[in-house]
N, C-alpha and C positions, 0 to 999 in steps of 0.2 A: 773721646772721654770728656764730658761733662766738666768735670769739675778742674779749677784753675788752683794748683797746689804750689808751695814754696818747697818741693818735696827735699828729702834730705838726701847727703851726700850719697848715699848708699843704694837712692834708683837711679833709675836707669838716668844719663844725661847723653842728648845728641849734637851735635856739629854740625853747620852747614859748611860745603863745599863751594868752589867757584859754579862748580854747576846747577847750584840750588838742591846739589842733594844733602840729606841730614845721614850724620853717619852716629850711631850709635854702638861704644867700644861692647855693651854688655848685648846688644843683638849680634856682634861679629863673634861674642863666644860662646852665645848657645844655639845658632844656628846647626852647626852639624851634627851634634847629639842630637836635637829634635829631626831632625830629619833622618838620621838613624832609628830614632823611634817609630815615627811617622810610617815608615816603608810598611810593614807589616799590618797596618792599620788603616791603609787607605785603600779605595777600590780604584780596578784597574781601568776606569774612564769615569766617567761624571765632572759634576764644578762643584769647587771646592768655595767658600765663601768664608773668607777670613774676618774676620771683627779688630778695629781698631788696628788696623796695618801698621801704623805708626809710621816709621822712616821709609817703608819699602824695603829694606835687606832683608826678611825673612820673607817674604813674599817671594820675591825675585828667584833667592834662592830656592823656595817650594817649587817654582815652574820650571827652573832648570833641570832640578833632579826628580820631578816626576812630570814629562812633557805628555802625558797622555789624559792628565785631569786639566783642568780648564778652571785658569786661577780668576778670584772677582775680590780684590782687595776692597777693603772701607774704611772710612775713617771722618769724626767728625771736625775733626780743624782744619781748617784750610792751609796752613802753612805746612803739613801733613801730606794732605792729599798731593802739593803741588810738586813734594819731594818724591811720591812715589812716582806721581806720573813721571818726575826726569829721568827716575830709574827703568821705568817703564819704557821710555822714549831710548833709552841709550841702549836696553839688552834686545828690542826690537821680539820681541819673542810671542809665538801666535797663541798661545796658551793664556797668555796675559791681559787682564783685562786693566782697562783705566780706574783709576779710582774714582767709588762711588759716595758719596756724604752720607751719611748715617748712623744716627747715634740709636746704640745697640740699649742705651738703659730707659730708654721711652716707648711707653707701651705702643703698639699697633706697629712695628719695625718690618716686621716677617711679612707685612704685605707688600715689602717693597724691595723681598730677593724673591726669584723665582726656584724655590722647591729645589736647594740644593742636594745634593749627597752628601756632603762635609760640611757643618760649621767648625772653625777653628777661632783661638782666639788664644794668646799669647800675654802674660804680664799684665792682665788688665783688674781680675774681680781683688785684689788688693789694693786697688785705687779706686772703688767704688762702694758706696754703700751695700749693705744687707739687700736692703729692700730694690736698690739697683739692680744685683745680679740676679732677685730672685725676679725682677721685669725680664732680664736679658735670658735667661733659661727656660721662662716661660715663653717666650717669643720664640725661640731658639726652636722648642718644640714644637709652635706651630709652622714654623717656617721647613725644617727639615721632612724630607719624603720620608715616606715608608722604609724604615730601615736603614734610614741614617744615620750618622755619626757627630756628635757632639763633641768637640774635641779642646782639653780645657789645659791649658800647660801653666805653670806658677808657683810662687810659693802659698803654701796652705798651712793651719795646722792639722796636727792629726789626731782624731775622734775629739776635736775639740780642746787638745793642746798645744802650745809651741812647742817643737822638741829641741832647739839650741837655743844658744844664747846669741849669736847673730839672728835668729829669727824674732826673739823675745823685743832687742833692741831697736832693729826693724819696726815693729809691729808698734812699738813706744811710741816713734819718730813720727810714724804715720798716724796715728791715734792723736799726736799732739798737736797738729795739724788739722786735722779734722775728726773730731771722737768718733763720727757715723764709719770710718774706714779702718782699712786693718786685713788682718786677713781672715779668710773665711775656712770654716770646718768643711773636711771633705766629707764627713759623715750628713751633715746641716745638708751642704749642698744635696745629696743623694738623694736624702728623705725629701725634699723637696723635688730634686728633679722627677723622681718616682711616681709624686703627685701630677705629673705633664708629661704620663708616658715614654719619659725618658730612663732608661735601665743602666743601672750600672754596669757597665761590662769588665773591665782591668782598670786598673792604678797603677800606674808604670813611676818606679823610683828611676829619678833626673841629676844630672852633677849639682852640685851647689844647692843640694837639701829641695831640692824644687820635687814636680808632680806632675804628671801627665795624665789627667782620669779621661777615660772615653765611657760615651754613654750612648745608648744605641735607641732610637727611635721606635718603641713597640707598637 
């Protein structure tokens, strides 16, 4: 992730460990609903390529519970990367790949996964510009094979609303901070992804007012 925020109390905050790993409380409680979601949505072999790994806990956790896809975490900070690799390093798992540096909102990215099955990407286009994510979805599109899977989990608003008052506030926090971020319309996202070949397939309702849209590679 690009940009260097004073975010507010309300994102996500992580921990280091004596073992250099980062532990973030808001990734240990939406891991297993996502990965409840996840099951029915993913193919049963390919690599899955994550955007913005972050700590390594939902990664980790993806290769446990689906050991037949072939995980490739990313992540542009290095204090980031260095915590996945310990997690990497300690679940020893063949599925798992090291982390690789990559920032997902500069254009030309996609020539630097090899033609995944799955992009995923967790808690990120609310920390990013507009004009960021519609880099990261256009890349997204060139990078994913034929009938791929686009897979986008966070909070959103919807047809271009907030629909709570934690998301309203949220959305202040972040805007006050940086007026270019915030969160984005799952409808915006669509018509754009639409324009890069990417289709809308389901919008999966998440705990905590969040989103899982999947888009499929036409």
């Amino acid at each position: 992730m690009p940009r260097r925020l004073n975010l507010p109390d309300s994102a996500s905050v992580a921990t280091p460990d004596s073992a250099g790993k980062l532990f973030a409380p808001s990734a240990a409680r939406n891991v297993t609903p996502l990965i409840d979601a996840l099951a029915p949505l993913l193919p049963a072999s390919g690599q899955v390529v994550e955007i913005a790994s972050g700590t390594g806990q939902h990664i980790v956790a993806y290769a446990k519970a689906f050991p037949t896809l072939i995980w490739q975490p990313t992540e542009i900070d290095a204090s980031r990367r260095a915590s996945i690799q310990a997690y990497v390093d300690e679940t020893n798992l063949a599925n798992l790949r090291p982390p690789q540096a990559l920032d997902a909102t500069a254009p030309g990215w996609s020539q630097d996964v090899s033609a995944p099955d799955v992009i995923l990407l967790a808690n990120l286009l609310h920390l990013i510009s507009s004009q960021e994510a519609e880099v990261l979805i256009c890349e997204a599109g060139k990078a994913l094979s034929p009938g791929g899977h686009l897979l986008m989990y966070g909070p959103f608003k919807r047809n271009g609303e907030l629909v709570s008052e934690g998301d309203q506030r949220f959305d202040a926090d972040l805007r006050g901070q940086d007026p270019e971020i915030g969160y984005k319309s799952d409808v915006d996202l669509a018509d754009f992804a639409a324009t890069r070949a990417l289709l809308l397939a389901q919008t999966i309702e998440m705990p905590a007012n969040n989103l899982l849209i999947q888009f499929t590679k036409s």
